[in-house]
C-alpha positions, 0 to 999 in steps of 0.5 A: 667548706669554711668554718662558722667563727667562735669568737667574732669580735675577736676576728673583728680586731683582726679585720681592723688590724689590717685596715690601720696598717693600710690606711696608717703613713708617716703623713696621718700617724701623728693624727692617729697616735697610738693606732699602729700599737693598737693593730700590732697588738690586735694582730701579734699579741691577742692572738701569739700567731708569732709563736703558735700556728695560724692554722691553729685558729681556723674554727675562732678567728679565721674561717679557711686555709686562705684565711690562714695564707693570707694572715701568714703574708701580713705576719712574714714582713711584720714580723721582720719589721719589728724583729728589725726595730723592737717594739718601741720605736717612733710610728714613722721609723716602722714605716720607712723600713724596707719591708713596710710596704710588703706588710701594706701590701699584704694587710691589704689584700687579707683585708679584702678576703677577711672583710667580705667574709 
C-alpha cells in the first residue's frame, strides 16, 4: 500500500527536478540558464537524500519502495557526476560526462512512475 504524501509541493520539485535533467542538453541549456542548478538542488539539497536514507522520505515525498529504488538510480550517476566535477562547472561540462547519460536514463524513467502517481 502506497503512503498519502505530506508535503505535495515538495514532491512536485522532485517531479520537476527529473523532468530538467531529461529535457536539459548542451544544445537548449543556454536557453535555459540556471535550470540545471535549479534541479540539482531540488533533487540533493531540498531534500539531503546525499547524506540521509531516501527511505527516509516515503510518507513525505515519496510514496513506496519503488519510489525510493527509482530516486536511489537517479541519485547513484548524479552524484558521481558532481562528485567528479564540483558544484560550479559550466551546464555542458555535466553533460559531457560519462555518467550524464545514466543519470538522463534514470531521471527518465523516475520521472514516469513518479509523475503518473
Amino acid at each position: 500500500m502506497a503512503a498519502e504524501i505530506r508535503y505535495p509541493g515538495r514532491r512536485g520539485d522532485v517531479v520537476e527536478a527529473l523532468a530538467l535533467f531529461v529535457a536539459l542538453t548542451p544544445e537548449n541549456v543556454a536557453h535555459r540558464p540556471g535550470d540545471l542548478d535549479d534541479a540539482v538542488h531540488w533533487l540533493v539539497d531540498d531534500t539531503f537524500w546525499d547524506l540521509h536514507d531516501v527511505a527516509d522520505s516515503i510518507g513525505f515525498l515519496l510514496r513506496d519502495k519503488r519510489e525510493v529504488a527509482v530516486i536511489e538510480a537517479v541519485l547513484d550517476p548524479l552524484l558521481a557526476v558532481l562528485g567528479a566535477l564540483g558544484p560550479v562547472r559550466p551546464d555542458v561540462e555535466y553533460f559531457c560526462h560519462e555518467r550524464w547519460p545514466d543519470v538522463v536514463a534514470a531521471a527518465a524513467n523516475a520521472h514516469r512512475l513518479l509523475d503518473d502517481a
